[in-house]
C-alpha positions in Angstrom: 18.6 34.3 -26.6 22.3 33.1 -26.9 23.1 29.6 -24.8 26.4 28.7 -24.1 28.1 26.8 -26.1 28.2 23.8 -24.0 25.2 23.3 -23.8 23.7 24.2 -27.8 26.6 21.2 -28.8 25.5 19.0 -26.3 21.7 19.3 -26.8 22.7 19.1 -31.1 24.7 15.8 -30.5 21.4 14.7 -28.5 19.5 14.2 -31.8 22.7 13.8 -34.2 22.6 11.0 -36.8 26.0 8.9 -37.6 27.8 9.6 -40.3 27.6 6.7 -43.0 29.5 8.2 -46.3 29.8 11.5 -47.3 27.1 13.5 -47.6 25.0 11.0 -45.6 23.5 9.7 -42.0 21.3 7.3 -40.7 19.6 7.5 -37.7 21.5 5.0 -35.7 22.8 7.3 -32.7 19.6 8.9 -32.5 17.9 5.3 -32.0 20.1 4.3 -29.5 19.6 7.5 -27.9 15.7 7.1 -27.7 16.3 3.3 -26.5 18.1 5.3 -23.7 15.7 7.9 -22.8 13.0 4.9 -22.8 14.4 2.8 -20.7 15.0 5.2 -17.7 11.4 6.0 -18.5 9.7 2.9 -18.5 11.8 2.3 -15.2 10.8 5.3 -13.6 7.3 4.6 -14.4 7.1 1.5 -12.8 8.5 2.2 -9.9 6.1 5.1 -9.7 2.8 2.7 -10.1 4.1 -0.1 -7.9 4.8 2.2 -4.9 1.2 3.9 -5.5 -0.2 0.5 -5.5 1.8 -0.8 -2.6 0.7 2.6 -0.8 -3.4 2.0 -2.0 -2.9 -1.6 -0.9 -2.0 -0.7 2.6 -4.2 2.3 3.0 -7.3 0.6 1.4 -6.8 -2.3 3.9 -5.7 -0.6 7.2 -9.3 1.9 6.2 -11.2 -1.6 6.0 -9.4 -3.1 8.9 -10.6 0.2 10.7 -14.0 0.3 9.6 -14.1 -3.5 11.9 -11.6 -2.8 14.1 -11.1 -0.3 17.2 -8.6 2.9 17.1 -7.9 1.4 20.7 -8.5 -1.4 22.7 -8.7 -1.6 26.7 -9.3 -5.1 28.1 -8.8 -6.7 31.5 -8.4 -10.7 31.6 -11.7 -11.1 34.0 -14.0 -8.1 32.9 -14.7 -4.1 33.0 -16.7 -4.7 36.5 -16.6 -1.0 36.6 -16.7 -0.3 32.9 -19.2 2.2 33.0 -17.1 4.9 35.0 -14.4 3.7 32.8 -16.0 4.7 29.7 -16.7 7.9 31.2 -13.4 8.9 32.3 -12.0 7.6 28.6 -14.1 9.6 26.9 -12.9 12.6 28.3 -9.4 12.3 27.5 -8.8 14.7 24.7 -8.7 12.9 21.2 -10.8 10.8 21.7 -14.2 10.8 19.7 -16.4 7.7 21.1 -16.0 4.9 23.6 -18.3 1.7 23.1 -18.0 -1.8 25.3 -17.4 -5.0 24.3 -17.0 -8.7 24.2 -14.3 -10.9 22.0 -13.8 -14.3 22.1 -13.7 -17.3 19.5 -15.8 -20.2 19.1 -17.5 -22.7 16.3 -20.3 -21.9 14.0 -22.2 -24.3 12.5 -25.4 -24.8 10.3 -26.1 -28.3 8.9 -23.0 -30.0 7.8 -21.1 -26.8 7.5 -18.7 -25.5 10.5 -16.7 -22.6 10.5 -14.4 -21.2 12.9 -15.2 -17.9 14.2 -14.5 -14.5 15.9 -17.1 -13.4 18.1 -17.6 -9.5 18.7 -20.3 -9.0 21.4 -21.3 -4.8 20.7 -23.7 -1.8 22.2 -26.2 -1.1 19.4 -26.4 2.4 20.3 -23.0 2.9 21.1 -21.2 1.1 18.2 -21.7 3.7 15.3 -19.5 6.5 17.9 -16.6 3.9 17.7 -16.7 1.8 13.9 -18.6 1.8 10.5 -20.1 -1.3 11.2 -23.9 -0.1 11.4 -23.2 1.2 7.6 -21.9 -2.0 6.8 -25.5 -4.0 7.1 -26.6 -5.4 3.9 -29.9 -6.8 5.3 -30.9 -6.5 8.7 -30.0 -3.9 11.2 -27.6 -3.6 14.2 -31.2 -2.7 15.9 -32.2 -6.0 15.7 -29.3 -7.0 18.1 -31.5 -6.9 21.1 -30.5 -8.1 24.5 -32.2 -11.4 26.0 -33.1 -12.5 22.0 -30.1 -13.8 21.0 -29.9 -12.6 17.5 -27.0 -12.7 15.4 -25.0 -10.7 12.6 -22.8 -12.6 10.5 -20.8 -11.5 7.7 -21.1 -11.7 4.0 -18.6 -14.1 3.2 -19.5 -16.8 6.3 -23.4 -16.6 5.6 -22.1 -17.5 2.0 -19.9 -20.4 3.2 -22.5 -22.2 5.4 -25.4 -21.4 3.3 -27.2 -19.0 6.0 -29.8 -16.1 5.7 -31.4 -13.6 8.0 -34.3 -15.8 9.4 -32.2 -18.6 9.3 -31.1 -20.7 12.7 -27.2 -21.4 13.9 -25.7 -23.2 16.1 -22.6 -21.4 18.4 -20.7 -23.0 20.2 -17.7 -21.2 22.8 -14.4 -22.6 23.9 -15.7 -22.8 27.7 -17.3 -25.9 29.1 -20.2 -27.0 31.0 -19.8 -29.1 34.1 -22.8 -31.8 34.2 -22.8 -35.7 35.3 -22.1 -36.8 32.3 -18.6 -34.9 32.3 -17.5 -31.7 30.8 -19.4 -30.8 27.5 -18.9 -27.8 25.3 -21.0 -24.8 25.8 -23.9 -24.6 22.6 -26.9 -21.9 21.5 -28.7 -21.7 18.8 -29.0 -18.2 17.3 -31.5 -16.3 14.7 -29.4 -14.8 11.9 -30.9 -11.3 12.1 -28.4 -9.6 9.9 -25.9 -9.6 6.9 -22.5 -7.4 7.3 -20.3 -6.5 4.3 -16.8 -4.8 5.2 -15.6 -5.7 1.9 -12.5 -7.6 4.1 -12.6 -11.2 3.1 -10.8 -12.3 6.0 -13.4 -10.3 8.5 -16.2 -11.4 6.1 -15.3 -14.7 6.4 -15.5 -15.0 10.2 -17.2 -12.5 11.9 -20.0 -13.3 14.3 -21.7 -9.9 15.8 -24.5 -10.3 18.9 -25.3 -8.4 21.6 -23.0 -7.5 24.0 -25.1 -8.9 27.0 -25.9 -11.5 25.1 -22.2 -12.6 24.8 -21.3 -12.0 27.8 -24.5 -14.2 28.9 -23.0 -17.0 26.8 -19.8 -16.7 28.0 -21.2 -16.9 31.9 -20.0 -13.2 31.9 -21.5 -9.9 33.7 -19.7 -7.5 32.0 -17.7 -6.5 29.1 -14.3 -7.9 28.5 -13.4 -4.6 27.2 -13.9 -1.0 26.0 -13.8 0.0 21.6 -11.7 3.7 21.6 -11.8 5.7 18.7 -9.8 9.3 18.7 -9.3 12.0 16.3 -6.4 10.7 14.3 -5.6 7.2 13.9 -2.2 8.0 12.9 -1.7 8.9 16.4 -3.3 6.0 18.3 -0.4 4.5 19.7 0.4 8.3 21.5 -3.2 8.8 22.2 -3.3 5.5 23.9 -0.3 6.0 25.9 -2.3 9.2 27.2 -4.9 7.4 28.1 -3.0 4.5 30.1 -1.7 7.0 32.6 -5.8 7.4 33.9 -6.5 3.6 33.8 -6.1 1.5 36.7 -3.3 -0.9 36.5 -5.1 -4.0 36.0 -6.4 -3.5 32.3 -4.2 -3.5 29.4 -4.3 -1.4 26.6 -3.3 -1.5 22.9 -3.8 0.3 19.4 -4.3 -1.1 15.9 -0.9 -0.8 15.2 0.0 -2.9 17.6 -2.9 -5.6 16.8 -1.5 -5.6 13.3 1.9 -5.3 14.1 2.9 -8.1 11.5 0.8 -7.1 8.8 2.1 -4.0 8.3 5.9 -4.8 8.9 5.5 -7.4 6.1 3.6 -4.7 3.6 6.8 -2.4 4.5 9.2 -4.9 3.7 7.7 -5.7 0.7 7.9 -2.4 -0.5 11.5 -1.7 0.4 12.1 -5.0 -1.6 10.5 -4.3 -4.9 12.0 -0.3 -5.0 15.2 -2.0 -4.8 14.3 -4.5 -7.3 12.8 -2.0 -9.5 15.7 0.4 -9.2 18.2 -2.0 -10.5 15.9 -1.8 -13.9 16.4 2.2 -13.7 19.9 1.5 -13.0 20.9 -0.8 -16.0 18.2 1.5 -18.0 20.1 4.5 -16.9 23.8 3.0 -17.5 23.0 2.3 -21.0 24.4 5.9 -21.4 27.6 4.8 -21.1 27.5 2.9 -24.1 25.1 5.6 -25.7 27.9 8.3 -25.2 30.9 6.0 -25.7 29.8 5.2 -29.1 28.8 9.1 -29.6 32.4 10.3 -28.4 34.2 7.8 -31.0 31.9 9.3 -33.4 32.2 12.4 -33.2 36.2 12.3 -32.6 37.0 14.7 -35.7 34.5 17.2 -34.2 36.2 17.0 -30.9 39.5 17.4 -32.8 38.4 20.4 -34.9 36.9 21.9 -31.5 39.7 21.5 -29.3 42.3 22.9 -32.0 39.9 26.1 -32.4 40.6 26.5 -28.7 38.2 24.6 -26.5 39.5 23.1 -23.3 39.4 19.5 -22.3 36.8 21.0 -19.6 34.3 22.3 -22.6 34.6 19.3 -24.3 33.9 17.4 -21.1 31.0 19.8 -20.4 29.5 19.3 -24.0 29.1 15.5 -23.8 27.7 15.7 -19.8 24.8 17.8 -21.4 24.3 15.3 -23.9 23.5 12.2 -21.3 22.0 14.8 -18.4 19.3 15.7 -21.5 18.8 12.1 -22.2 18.3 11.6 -18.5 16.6 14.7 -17.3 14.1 13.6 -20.5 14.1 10.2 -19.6 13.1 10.9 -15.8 10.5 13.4 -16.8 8.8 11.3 -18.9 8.7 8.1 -16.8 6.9 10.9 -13.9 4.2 11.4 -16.5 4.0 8.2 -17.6 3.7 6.8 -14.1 1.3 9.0 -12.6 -0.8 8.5 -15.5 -1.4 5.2 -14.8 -1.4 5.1 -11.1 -3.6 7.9 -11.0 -6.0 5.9 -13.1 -5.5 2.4 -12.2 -9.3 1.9 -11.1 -10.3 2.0 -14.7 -6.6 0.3 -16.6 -7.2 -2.8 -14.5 -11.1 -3.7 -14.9 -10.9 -3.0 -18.6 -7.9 -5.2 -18.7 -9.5 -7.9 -17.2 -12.6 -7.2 -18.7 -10.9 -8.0 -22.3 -8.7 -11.0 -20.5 -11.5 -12.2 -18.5 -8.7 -12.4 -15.7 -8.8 -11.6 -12.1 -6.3 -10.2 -10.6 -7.1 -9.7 -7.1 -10.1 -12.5 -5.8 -11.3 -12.3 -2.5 -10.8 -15.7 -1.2 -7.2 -14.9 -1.5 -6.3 -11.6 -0.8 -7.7 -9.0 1.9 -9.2 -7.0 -1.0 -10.9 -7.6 -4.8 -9.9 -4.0 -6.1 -6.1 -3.0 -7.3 -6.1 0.2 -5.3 -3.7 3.4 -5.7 -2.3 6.0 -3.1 0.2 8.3 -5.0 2.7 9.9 -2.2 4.4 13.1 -3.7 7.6 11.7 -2.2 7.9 8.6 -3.9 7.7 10.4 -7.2 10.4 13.2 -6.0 12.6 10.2 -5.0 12.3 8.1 -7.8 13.0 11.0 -10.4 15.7 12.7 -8.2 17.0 8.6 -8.0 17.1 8.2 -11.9 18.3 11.5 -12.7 21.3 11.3 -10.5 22.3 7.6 -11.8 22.3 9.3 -15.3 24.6 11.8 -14.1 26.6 8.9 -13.0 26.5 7.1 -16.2 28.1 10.3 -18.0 31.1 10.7 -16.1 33.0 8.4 -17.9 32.4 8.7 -21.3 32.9 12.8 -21.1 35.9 12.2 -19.3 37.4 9.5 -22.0 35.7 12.7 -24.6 38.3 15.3 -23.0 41.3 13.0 -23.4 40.9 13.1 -27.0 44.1 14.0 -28.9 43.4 16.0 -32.0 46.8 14.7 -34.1 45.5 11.4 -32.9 42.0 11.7 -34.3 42.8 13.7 -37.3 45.6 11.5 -38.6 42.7 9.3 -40.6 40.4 11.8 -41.6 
């Protein structure tokens, strides 16, 4: 197969070697040409596995948020008196899978000297597993043994750890609301039986989630009824629609909201982050990718008798032009195409580049007291790599417009006179 001209000079001067002295080259060009082509590729490839991290990092969290939280929340500031008929006529909105009841407030756990703040989630046994993961998420115990009148309690991994507790073991609750006696107002206090052990594998739910009985909660909050109903519908993505649906049946004392809107701030700060470091991270493509200019500047000067000899043997300034724009579109279409490979190499298997570097470090990267998760997730999005090696491989074809423009200027008197 014949190729056009253009193109077979272009792809030559690619891999060319300078001349040094007659009848000999070294390999400088050709080095600087690989430093190019690595560069956009090592740039392209990082960009890659940070946005498939950023994207595991938010989907890992928002799944384990999930697995706790509700789809969608209806409340009313004084109780579900009629919750029951509620929950019916929820539950037959379309989209939505399971409808549970419930009971939230705060208080103070304490067990000997220890005291922890907490968040107290009052749920249906029976009902629970149609709206969370959270029966799957007992380590010891069982969301059975959450029986009403008994005053049992889950708590999870990472508070039982922090005040030394253990099923079988007794703690002491105590809830923001007061008891009027003689002596004055004095905060409200039970002791509970630890009757199970809940792992979400979120440190910050972990660390202060209290789970009894929802009668028994609302008993301790000198409550009848739920403070609210636990949605879950078909497609989370779509809560905040789905909810807005359901609003139009819901009397208009009782508010409802979705976990986008619970987590508003969590999930705009994750989405600023990760506009941030693509634009960091594309200034290293950038400067990686506008090394060409150089590359092919020193290239054109190079190879100025070759330009001569072609332009007096009848090649337009165009050809010439042409020849040296296939020259850096090769280094940057390889460059771009190997920084893809490179980066969805590594994000695709992240789970086992990270524990054997830390393995051989004996380094942590991710501990649970500090972030929401212990694992360096990755989500790859076939967009992100489209955009990031559509990104490089334009600013490439950037970088060569100057040099094959100075490369079609070229006088041949002018570069002949010395030769």
């Amino acid at each position: 197969m014949k190729f056009p001209l253009e193109l077979e000079i272009g792809l030559r001067y690619t891999r060319s070697k300078r001349r040094k002295a007659i009848g000999k080259r070294d390999g400088f060009l050709s080095f600087i040409s690989g430093i190019s082509t690595i560069g956009i590729a090592l740039g392209v490839a990082s960009l890659i596995v940070v946005l498939s991290v950023m994207n595991g990092f938010q989907k890992e969290v928002r799944d384990r948020m999930l697995s706790v939280l509700s789809h969608i929340e209806i409340t009313a500031p004084d109780g579900l008196a009629n919750w029951q008929p509620l929950s019916l006529t929820v539950a037959a909105q379309p989209h939505v899978l399971g409808v549970a009841p419930m009971v939230s407030s705060q208080g103070l756990l304490s067990r000997g000297g220890a005291m922890r703040g907490v968040s107290i989630r009052g749920v249906s046994p029976s009902e629970e597993i149609k709206v969370s993961d959270l029966p799957k998420q007992f380590v010891s115990g069982s969301i059975n043994d959450l029986t009403p009148g008994s005053f049992g309690v889950a708590l999870g991994s990472q508070l039982a750890a922090i005040i030394g507790a253990n099923v079988g073991d007794r703690v002491n609750l105590i809830v923001p609301e007061a008891d009027l006696t003689p002596a004055g107002a004095l905060p409200r206090m039970r002791t509970l039986q630890v009757v199970g052990i809940v792992d979400s594998g979120h440190y910050e739910f972990d660390s202060t989630l209290v789970i009894m009985h929802w009668q028994d909660a609302a008993a301790l909050l000198r409550t009848r009824d739920p403070t609210g109903l636990r949605v879950k519908v078909d497609n989370m993505q779509r809560a905040p629609e789905i909810a807005n649906e359901i609003a139009s049946v819901l009397p208009a004392n009782v508010w409802i909201s979705d976990w986008s809107r619970t987590n508003r701030n969590w999930f705009a700060a994750v989405q600023t982050e990760k506009k941030m470091m693509f634009i960091i991270l594309t200034l290293i493509i950038a400067v990686a990718a506008f090394n060409l200019v150089s590359t092919l500047v020193m290239t054109v000067n190079e190879k100025q008798a070759d330009i001569a000899i072609l332009r007096t043997m009848g090649a337009s300034p165009g050809m010439i032009q042409r020849i040296f724009l296939v020259q850096g579109l090769a280094i940057g279409l390889l460059g771009s195409l190997a920084g893809v490979a490179f980066g969805l190499l590594i994000a695709l298997n992240i789970d086992v580049i990270v524990p054997a570097i830390e393995a051989v470090f004996r380094v942590r990267f991710l501990p649970r007291d500090v972030y929401f998760i212990s694992e360096l997730p990755s989500d790859v999005h076939l967009a992100d790599v489209l955009t990031v090696g559509l990104m490089a491989f334009g600013l490439s074809v950037l970088a060569t417009l100057y040099p094959s423009s100075r490369a079609s200027k070229v006088q041949p008197a002018e570069a002949l006179r010395y030769e």
